[in-house]
PDB file of N, CA, C and O in Angstrom:
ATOM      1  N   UNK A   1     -31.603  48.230  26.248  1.00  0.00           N
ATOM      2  CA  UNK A   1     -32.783  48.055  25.428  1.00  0.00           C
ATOM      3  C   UNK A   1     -33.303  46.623  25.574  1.00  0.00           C
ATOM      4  O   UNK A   1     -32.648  45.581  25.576  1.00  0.00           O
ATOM      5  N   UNK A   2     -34.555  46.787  25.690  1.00  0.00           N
ATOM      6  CA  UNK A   2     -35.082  45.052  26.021  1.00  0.00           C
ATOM      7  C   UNK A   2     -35.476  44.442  24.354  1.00  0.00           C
ATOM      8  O   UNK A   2     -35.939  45.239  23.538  1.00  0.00           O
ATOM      9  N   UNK A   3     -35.319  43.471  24.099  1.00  0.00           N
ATOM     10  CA  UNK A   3     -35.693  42.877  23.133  1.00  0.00           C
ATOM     11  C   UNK A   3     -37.192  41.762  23.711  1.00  0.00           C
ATOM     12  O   UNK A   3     -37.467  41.317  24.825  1.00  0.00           O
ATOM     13  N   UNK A   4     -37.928  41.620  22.285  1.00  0.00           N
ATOM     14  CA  UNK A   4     -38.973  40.773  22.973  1.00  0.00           C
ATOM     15  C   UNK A   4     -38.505  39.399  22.046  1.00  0.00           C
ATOM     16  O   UNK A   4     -37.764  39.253  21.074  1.00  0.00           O
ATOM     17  N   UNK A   5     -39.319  38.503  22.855  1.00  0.00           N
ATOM     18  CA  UNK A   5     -39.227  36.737  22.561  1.00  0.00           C
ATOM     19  C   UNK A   5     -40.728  36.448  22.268  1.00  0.00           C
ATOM     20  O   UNK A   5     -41.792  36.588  22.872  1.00  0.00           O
ATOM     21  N   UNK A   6     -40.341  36.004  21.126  1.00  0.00           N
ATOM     22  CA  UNK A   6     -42.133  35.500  20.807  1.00  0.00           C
ATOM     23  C   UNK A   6     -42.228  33.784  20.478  1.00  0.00           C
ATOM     24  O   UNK A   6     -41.660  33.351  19.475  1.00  0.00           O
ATOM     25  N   UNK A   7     -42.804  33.080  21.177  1.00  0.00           N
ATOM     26  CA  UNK A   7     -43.082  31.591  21.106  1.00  0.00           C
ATOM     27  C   UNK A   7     -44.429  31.396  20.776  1.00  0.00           C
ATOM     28  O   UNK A   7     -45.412  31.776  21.412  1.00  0.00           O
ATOM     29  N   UNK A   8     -44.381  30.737  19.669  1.00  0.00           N
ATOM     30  CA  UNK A   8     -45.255  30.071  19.204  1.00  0.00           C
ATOM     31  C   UNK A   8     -46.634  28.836  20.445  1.00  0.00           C
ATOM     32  O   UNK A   8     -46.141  27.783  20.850  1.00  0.00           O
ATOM     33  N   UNK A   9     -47.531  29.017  20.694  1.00  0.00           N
ATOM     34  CA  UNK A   9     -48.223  28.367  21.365  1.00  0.00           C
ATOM     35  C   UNK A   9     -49.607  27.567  20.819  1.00  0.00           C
ATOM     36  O   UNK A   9     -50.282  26.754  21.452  1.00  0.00           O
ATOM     37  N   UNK A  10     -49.804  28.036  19.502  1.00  0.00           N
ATOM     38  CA  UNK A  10     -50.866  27.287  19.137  1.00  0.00           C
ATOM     39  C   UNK A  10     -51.643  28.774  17.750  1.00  0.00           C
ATOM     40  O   UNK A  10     -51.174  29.857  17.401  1.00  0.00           O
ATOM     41  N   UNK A  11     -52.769  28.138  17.409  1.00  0.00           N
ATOM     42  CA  UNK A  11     -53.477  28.437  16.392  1.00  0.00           C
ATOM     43  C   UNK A  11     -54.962  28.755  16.642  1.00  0.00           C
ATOM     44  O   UNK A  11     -55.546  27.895  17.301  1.00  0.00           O
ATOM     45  N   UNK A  12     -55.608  29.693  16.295  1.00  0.00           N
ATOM     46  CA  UNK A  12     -56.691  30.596  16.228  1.00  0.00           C
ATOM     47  C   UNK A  12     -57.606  29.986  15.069  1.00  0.00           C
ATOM     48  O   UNK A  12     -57.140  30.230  13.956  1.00  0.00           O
ATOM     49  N   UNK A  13     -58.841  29.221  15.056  1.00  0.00           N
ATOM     50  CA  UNK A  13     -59.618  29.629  13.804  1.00  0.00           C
ATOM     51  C   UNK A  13     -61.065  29.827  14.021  1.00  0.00           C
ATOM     52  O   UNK A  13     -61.525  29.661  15.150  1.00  0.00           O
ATOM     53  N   UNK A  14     -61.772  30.148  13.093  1.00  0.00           N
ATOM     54  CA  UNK A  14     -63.335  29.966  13.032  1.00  0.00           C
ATOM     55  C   UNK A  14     -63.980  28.759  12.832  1.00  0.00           C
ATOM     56  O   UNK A  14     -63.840  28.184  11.753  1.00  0.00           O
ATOM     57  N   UNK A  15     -64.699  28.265  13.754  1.00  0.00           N
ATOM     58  CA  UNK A  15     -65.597  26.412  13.539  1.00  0.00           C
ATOM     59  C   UNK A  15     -66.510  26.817  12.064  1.00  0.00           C
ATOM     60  O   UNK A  15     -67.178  27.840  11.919  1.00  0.00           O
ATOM     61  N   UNK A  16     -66.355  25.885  11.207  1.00  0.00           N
ATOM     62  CA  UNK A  16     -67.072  26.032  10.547  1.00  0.00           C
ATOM     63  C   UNK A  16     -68.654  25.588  11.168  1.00  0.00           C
ATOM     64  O   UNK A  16     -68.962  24.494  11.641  1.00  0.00           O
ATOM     65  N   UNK A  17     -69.561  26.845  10.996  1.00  0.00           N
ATOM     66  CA  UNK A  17     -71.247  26.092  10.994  1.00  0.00           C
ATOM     67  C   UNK A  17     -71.398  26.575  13.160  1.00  0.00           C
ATOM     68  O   UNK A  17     -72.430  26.894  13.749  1.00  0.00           O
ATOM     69  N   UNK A  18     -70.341  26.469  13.607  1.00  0.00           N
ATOM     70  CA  UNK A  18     -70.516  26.867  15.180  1.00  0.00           C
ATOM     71  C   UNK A  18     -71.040  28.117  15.486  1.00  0.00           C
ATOM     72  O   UNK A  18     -71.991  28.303  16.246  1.00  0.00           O
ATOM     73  N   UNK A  19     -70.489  28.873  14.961  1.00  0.00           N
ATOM     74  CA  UNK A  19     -70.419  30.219  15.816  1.00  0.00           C
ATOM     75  C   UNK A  19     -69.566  30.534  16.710  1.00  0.00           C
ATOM     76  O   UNK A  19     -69.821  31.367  17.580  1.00  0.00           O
ATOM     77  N   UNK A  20     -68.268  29.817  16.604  1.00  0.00           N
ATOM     78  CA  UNK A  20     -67.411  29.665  17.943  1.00  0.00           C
ATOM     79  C   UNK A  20     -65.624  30.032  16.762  1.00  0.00           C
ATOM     80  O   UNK A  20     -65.338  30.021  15.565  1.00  0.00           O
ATOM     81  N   UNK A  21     -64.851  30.326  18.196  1.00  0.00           N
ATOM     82  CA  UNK A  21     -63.352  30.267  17.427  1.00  0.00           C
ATOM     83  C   UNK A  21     -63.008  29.070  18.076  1.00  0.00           C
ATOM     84  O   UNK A  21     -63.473  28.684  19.149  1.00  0.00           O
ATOM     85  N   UNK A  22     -62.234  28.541  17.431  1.00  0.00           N
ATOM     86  CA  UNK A  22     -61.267  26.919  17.901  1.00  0.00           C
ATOM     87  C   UNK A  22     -59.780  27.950  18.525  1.00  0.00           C
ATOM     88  O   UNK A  22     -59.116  28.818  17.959  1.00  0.00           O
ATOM     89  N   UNK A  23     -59.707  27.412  19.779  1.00  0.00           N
ATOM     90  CA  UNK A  23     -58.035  27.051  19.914  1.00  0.00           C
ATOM     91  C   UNK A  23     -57.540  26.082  19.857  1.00  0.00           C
ATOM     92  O   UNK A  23     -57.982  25.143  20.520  1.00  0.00           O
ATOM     93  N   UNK A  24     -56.139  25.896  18.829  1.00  0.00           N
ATOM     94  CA  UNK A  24     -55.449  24.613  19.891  1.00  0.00           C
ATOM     95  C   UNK A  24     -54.175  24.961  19.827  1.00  0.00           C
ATOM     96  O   UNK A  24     -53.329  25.440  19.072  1.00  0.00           O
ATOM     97  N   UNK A  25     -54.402  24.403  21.264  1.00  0.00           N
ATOM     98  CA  UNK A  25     -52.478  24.891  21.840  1.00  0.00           C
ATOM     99  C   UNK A  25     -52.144  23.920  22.404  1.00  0.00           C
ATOM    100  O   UNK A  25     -52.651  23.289  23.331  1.00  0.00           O
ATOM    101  N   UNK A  26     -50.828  23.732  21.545  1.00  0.00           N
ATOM    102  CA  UNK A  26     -49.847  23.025  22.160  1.00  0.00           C
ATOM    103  C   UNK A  26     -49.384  22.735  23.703  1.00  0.00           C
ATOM    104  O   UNK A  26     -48.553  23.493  24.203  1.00  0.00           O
ATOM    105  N   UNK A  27     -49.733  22.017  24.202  1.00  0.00           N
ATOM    106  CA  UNK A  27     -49.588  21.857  25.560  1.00  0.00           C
ATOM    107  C   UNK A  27     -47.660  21.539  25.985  1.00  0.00           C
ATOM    108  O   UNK A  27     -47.329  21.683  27.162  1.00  0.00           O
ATOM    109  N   UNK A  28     -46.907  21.254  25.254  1.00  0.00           N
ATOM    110  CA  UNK A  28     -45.781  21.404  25.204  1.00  0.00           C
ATOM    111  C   UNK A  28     -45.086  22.346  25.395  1.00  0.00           C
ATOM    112  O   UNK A  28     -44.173  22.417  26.217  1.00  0.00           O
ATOM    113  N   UNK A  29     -45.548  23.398  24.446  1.00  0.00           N
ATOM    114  CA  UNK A  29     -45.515  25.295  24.462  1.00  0.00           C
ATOM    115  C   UNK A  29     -46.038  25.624  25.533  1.00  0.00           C
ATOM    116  O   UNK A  29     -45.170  26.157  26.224  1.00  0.00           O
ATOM    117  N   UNK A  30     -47.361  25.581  26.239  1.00  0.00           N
ATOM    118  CA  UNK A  30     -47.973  26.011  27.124  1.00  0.00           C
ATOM    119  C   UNK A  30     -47.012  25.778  28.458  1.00  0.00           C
ATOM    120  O   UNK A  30     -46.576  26.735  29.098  1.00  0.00           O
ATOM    121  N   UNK A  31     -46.794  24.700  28.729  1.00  0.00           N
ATOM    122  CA  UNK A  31     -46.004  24.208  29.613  1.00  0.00           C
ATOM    123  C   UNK A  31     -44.859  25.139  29.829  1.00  0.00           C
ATOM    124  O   UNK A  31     -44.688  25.851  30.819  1.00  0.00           O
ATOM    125  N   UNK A  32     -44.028  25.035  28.683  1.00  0.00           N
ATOM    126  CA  UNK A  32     -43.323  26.277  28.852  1.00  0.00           C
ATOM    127  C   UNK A  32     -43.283  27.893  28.817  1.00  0.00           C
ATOM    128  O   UNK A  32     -42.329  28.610  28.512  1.00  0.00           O
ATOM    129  N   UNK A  33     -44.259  28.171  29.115  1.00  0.00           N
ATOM    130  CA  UNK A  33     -44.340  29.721  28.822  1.00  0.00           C
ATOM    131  C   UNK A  33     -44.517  30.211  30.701  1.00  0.00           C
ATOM    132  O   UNK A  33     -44.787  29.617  31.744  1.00  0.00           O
ATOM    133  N   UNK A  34     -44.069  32.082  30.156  1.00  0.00           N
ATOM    134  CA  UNK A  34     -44.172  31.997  31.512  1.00  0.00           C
ATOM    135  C   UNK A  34     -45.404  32.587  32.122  1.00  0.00           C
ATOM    136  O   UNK A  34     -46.337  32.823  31.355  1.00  0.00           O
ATOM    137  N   UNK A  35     -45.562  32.899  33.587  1.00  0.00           N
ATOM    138  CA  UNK A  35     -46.919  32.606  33.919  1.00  0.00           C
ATOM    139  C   UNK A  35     -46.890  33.720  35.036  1.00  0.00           C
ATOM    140  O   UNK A  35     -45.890  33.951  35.715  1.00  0.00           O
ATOM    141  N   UNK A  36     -48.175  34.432  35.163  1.00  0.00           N
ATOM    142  CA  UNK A  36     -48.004  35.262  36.529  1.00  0.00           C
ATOM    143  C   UNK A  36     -49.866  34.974  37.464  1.00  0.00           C
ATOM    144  O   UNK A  36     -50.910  34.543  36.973  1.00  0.00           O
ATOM    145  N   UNK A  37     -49.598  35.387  38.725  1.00  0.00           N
ATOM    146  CA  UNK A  37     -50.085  35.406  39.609  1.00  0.00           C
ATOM    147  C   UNK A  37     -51.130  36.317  40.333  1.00  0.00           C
ATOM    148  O   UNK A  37     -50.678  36.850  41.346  1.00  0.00           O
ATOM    149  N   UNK A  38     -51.792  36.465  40.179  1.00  0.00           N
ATOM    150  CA  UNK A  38     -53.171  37.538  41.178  1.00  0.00           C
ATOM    151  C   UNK A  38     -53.544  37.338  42.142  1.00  0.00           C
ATOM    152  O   UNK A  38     -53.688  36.153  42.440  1.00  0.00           O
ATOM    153  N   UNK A  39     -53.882  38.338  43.092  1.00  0.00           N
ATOM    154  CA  UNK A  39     -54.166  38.546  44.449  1.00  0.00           C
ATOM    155  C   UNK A  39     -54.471  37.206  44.999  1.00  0.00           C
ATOM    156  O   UNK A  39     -53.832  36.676  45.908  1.00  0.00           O
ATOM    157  N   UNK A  40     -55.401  36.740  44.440  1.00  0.00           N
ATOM    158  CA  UNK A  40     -56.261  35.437  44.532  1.00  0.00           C
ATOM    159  C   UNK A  40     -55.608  34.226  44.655  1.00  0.00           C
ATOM    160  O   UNK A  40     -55.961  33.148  45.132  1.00  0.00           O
ATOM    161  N   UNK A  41     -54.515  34.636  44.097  1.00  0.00           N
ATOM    162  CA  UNK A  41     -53.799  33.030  44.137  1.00  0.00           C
ATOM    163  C   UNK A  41     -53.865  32.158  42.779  1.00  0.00           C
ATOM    164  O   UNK A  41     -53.174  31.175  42.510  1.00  0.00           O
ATOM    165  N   UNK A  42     -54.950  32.811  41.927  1.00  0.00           N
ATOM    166  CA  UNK A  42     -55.089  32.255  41.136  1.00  0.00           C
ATOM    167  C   UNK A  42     -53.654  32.644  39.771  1.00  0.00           C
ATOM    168  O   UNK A  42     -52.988  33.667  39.932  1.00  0.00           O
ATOM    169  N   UNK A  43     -53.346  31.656  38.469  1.00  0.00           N
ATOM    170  CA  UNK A  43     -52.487  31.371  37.890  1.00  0.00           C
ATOM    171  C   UNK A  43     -52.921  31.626  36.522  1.00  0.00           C
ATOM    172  O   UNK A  43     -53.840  31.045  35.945  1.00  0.00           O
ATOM    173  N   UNK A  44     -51.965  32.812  35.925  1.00  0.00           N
ATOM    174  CA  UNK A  44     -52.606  32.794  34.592  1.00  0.00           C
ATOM    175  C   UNK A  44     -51.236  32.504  33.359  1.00  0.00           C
ATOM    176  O   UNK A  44     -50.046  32.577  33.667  1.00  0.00           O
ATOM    177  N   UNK A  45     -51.736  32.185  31.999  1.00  0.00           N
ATOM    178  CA  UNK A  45     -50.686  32.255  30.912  1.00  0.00           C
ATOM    179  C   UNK A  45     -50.748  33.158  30.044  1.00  0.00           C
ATOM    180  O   UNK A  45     -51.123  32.673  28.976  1.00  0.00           O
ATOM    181  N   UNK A  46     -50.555  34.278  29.983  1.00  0.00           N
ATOM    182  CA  UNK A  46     -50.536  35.367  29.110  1.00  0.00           C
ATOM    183  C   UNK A  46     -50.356  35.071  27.744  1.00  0.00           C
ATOM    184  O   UNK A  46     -49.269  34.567  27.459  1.00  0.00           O
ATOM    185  N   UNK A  47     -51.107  35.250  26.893  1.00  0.00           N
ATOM    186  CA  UNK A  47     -50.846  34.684  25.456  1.00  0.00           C
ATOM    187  C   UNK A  47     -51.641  36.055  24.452  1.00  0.00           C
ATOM    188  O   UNK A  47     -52.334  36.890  25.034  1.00  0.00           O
ATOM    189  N   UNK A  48     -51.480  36.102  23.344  1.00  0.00           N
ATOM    190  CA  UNK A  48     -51.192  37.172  22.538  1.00  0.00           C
ATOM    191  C   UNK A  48     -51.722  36.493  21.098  1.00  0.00           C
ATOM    192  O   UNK A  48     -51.199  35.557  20.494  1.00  0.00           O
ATOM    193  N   UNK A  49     -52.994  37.301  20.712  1.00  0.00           N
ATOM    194  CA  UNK A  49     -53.511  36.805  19.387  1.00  0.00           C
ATOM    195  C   UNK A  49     -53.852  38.299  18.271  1.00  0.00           C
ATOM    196  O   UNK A  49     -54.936  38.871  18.392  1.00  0.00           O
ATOM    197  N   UNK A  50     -53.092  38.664  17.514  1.00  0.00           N
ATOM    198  CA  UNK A  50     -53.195  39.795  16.600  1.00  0.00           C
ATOM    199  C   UNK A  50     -54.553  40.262  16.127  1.00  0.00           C
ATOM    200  O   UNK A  50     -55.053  39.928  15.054  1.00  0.00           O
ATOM    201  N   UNK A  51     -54.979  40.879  16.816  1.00  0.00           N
ATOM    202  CA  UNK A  51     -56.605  41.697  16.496  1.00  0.00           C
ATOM    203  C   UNK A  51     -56.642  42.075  15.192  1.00  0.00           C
ATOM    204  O   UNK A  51     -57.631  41.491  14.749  1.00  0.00           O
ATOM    205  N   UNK A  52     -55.963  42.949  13.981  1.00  0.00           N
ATOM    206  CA  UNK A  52     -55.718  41.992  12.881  1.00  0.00           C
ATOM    207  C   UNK A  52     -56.587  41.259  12.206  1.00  0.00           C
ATOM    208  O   UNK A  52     -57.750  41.376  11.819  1.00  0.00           O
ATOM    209  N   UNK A  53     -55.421  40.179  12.143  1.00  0.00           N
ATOM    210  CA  UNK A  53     -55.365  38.726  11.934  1.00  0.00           C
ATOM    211  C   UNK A  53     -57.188  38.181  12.574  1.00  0.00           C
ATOM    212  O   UNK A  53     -58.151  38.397  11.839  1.00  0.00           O
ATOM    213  N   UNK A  54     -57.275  37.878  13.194  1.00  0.00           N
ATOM    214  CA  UNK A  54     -58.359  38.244  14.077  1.00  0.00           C
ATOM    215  C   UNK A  54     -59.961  38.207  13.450  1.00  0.00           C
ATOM    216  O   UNK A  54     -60.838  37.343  13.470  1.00  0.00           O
ATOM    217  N   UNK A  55     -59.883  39.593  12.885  1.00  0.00           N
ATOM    218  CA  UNK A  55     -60.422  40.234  12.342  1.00  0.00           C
ATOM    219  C   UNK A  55     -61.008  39.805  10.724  1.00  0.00           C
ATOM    220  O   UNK A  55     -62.088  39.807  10.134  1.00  0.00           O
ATOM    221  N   UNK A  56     -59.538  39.438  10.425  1.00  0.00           N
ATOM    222  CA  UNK A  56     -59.482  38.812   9.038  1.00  0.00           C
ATOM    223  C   UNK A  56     -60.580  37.112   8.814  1.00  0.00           C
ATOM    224  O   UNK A  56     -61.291  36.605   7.948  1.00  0.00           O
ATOM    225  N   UNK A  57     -60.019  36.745  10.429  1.00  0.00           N
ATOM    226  CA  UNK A  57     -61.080  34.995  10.170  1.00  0.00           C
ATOM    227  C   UNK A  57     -62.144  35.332  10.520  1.00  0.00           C
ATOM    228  O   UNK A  57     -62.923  34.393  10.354  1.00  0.00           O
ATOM    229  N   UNK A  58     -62.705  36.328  10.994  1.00  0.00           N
ATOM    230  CA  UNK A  58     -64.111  36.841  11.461  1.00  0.00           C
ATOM    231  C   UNK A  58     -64.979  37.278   9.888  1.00  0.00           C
ATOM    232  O   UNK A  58     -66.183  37.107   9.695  1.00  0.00           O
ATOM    233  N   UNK A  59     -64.100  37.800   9.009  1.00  0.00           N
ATOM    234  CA  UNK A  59     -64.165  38.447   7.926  1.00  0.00           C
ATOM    235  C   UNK A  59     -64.574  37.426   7.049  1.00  0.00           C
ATOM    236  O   UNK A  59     -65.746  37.681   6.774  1.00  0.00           O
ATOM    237  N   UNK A  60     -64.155  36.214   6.359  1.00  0.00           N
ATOM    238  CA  UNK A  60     -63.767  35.604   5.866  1.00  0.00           C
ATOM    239  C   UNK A  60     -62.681  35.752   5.027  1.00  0.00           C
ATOM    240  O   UNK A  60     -62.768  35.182   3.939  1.00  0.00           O
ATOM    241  N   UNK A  61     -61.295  36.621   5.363  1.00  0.00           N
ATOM    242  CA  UNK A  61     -60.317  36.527   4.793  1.00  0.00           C
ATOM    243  C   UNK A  61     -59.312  35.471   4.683  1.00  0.00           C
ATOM    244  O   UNK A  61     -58.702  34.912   3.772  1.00  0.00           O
ATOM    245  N   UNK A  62     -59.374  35.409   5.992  1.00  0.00           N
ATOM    246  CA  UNK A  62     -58.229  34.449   6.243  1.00  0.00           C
ATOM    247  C   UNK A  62     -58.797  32.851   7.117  1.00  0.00           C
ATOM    248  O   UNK A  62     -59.895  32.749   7.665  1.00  0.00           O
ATOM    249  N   UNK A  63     -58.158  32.175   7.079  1.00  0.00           N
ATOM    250  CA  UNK A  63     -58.473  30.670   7.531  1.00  0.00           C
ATOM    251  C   UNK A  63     -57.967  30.977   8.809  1.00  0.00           C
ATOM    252  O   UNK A  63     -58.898  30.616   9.528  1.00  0.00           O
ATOM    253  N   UNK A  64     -56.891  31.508   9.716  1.00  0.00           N
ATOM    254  CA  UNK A  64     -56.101  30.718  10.510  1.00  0.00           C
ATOM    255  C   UNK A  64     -54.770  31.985  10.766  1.00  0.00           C
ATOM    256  O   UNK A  64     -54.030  32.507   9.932  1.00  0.00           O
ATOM    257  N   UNK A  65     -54.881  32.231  12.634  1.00  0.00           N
ATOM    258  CA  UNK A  65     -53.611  32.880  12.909  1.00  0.00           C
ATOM    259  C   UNK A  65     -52.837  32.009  14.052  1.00  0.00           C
ATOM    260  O   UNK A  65     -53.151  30.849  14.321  1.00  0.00           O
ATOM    261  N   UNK A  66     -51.773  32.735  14.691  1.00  0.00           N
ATOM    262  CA  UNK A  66     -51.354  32.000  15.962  1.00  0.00           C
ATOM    263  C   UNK A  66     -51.377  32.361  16.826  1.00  0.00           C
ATOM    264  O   UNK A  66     -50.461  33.163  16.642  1.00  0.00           O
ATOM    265  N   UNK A  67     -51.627  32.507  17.697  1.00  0.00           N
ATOM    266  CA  UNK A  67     -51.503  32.321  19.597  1.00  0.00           C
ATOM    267  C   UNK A  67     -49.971  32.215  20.131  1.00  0.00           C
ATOM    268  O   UNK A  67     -49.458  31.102  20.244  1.00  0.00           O
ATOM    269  N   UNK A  68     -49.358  33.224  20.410  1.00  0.00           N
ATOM    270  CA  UNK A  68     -48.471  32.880  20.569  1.00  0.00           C
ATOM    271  C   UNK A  68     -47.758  34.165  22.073  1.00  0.00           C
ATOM    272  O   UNK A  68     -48.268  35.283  22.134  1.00  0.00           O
ATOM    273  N   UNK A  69     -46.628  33.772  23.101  1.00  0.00           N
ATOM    274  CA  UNK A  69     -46.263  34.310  24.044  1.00  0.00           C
ATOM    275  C   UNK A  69     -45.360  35.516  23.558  1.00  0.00           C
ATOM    276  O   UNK A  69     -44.555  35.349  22.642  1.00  0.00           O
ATOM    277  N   UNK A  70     -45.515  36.744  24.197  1.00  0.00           N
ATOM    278  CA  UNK A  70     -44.034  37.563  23.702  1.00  0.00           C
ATOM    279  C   UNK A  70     -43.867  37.813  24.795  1.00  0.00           C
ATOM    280  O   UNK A  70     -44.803  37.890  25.591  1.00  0.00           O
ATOM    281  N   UNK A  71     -42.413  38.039  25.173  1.00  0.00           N
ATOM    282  CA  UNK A  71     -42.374  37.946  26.531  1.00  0.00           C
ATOM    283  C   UNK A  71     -41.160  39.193  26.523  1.00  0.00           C
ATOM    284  O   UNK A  71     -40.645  39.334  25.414  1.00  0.00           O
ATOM    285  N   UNK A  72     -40.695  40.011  27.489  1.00  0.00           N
ATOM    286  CA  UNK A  72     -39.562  41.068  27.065  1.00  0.00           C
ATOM    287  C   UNK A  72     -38.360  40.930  27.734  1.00  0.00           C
ATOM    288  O   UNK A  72     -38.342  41.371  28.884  1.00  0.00           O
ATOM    289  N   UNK A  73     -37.155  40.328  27.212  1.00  0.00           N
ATOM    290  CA  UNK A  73     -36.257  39.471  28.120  1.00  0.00           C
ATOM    291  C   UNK A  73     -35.010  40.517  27.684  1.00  0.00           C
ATOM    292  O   UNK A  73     -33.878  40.351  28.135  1.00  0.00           O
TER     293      UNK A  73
END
């Protein structure tokens, strides 16, 4: 049975007055997470934000979720 690993990478919110969501992620976390590859060559970081949660700062429920890796180790 695989278990999953979930790391914390950063935080989700709504700009006040923008029209925009803020990320910020920890570049420490980022650094460590793991990472996969496409045809292209190009390099991505898979990261994971609860649609949800999400939903809720779109709403005005909530202030603030996290960004974070699950990975299945």
């Amino acid at each position: 049975m695989q278990e999953e690993r979930s790391t914390l990478i950063g935080y989700a919110r709504k700009s006040n007055g923008r029209g925009v969501i803020k990320l910020s992620i920890n570049v420490d976390a980022l650094n460590g997470c793991e990472v996969y590859q496409t045809s292209d060559g190009q390099i991505y970081v898979p990261l994971d934000i609860n649609i949800d949660a999400m939903r809720s700062i779109l709403d005005g429920h909530r202030v603030v979720t996290t960004i974070s890796q699950v990975v299945e180790s």
